[in-house]
N, C-alpha and C positions, 0 to 999 in steps of 0.2 A: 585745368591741367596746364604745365609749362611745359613744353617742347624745347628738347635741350640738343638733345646728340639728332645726327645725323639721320639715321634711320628713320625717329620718331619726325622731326621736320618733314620729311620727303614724302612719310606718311599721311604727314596733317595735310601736308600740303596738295598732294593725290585725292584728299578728300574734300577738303575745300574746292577744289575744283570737280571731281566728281559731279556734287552738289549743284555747282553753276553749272554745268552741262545740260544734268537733268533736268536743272526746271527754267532756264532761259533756251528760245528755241535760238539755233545757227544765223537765222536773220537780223537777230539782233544783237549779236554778239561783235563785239570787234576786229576779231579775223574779219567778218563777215565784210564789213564794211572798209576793212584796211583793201581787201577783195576790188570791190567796189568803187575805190579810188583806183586803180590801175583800170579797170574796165573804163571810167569814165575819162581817164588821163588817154587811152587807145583810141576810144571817141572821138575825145577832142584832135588829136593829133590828125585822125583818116578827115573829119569834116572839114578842118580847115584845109587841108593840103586837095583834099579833092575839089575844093570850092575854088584854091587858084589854079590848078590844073585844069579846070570847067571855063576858067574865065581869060585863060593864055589861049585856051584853043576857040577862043571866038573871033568870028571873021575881020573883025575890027579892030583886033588888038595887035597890034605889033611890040616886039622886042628883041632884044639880043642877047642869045645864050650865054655871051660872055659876062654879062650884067651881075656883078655881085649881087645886086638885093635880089636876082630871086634865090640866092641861099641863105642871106641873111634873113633876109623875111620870114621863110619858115621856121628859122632858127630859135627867131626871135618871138613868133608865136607857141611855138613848143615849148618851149623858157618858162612864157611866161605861164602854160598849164600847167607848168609844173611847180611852182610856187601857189599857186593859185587852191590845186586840186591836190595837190601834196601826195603822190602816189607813193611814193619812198616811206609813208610811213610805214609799212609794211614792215621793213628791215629795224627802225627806230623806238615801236612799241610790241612788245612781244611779251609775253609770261614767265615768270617766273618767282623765285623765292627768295630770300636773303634777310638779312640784319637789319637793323638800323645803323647807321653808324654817324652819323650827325643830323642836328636837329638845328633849322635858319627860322626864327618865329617873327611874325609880322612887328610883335610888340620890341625889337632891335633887341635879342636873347638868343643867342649861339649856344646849344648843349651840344656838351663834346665831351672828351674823356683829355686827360694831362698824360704825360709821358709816364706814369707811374699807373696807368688806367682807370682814375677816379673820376668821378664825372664831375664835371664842370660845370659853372653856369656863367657866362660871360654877357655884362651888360655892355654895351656899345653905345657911343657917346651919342652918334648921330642915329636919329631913327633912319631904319634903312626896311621901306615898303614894297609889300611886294603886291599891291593889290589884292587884298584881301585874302592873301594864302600863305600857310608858312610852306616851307621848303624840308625836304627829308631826302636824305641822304640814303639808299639802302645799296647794300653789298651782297650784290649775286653770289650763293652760297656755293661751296667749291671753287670760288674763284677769285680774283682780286679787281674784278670790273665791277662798277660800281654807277647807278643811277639817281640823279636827282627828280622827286617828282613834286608838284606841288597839289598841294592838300588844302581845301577853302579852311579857312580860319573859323573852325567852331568852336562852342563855350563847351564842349566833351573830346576834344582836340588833345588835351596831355590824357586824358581819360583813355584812350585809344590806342596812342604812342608816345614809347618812350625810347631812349637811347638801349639798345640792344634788346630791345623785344623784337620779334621776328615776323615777316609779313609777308602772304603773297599778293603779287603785282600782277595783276591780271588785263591783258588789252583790251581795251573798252571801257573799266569797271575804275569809273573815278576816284574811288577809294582803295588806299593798300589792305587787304584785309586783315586784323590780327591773328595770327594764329592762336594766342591763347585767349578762348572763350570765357574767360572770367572776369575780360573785358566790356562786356556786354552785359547790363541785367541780368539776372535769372528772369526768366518768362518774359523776355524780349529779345526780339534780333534786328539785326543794322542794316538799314536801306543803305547800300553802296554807291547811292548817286547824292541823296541831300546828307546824309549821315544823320538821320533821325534815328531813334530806338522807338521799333514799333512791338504789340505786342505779337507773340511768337502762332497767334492763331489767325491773323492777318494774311493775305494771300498779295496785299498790295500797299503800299504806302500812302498812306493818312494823307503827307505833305506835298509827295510829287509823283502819284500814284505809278511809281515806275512797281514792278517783279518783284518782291521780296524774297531772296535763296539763301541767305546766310543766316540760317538757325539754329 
């Protein structure tokens, strides 16, 4: 079945995640660990700043309050946990549903649509890599914000996605999911981390034995 209008989308989409709820537990989920990065970003912050706090107030160290670096210094500590630990991703990967609306493939092939909404297939002169992933374009549904993600380059890759088929984008789960299941074998479903087609009586994946939930 294809999911067109809105209700039936919101619908798929409520089920599809349903689905992932049910059979992957909370700890291994991406929330979980988006979580997880701020706990350990708060860590790092109290250890280090308590470890110079511990080491000003030893009998043997002298300083001057007026001293820039002791602001800089934790500044520049904290800085750097936070590139490091990336706690912001929190705000940056989140859930949701939407379009496609352009397609960037490793082999330099831009699918897109023309000003008259025909889709397009543009070859480009210079190969332009993306290490090993193509790039997809999807458009938050009800809205005009719009994410790029990139998707490893496999040989069932247009098999998957196409220019305005619709997908949800789920935090954690390497792969957009299609919503229309016709996508997928009969009597097969899609490991969302290597993107194998396993069979549908499977409780784990053959190739990277992660969870199988999308049947």
């Amino acid at each position: 079945m294809i999911y067109t209008t809105p209700s039936q989308l919101r619908e798929r989409h409520n089920s599809i995640m349903s689905s992932y709820k049910n059979t992957i537990p909370f700890y291994k989920r991406g929330s979980f660990f988006c979580l997880m990065r701020i706990v350990i970003f708060i860590a790092w912050c109290i250890v280090w700043l308590e470890s110079g706090n511990r080491y000003l107030n030893l009998d043997y160290v002298y300083y001057d309050t007026a001293d820039a670096r002791l602001l800089i210094i934790p500044m520049l500590l904290c800085t750097i946990g936070l590139f490091v630990i990336k706690p912001y991703k929190i705000f940056t990967t989140y859930t949701f549903y939407g379009k496609i609306e352009k397609i960037e493939k490793q082999s330099a092939e831009l699918v897109t649509k023309d000003k008259q909404g025909k889709k397009v297939v543009i070859k480009r002169m210079h190969m332009v890599m993306y290490d090993g992933y193509n790039i997809i374009t999807v458009k938050k549904k009800g809205g005009k914000r719009t994410k790029k993600i990139k998707v490893p380059n496999l040989a069932t890759f247009d098999r998957l996605y196409d220019l305005d088929s619709s997908v949800s984008v789920i935090n954690g789960v390497r792969f957009p999911v299609p919503m229309n299941k016709n996508v997928v074998p009969s009597g097969m479903c899609l490991c969302t981390k290597c993107g194998s087609f396993e069979k549908n009586t499977r409780t784990r994946c053959s190739m990277c034995f992660t969870t199988l939930w999308y049947k």
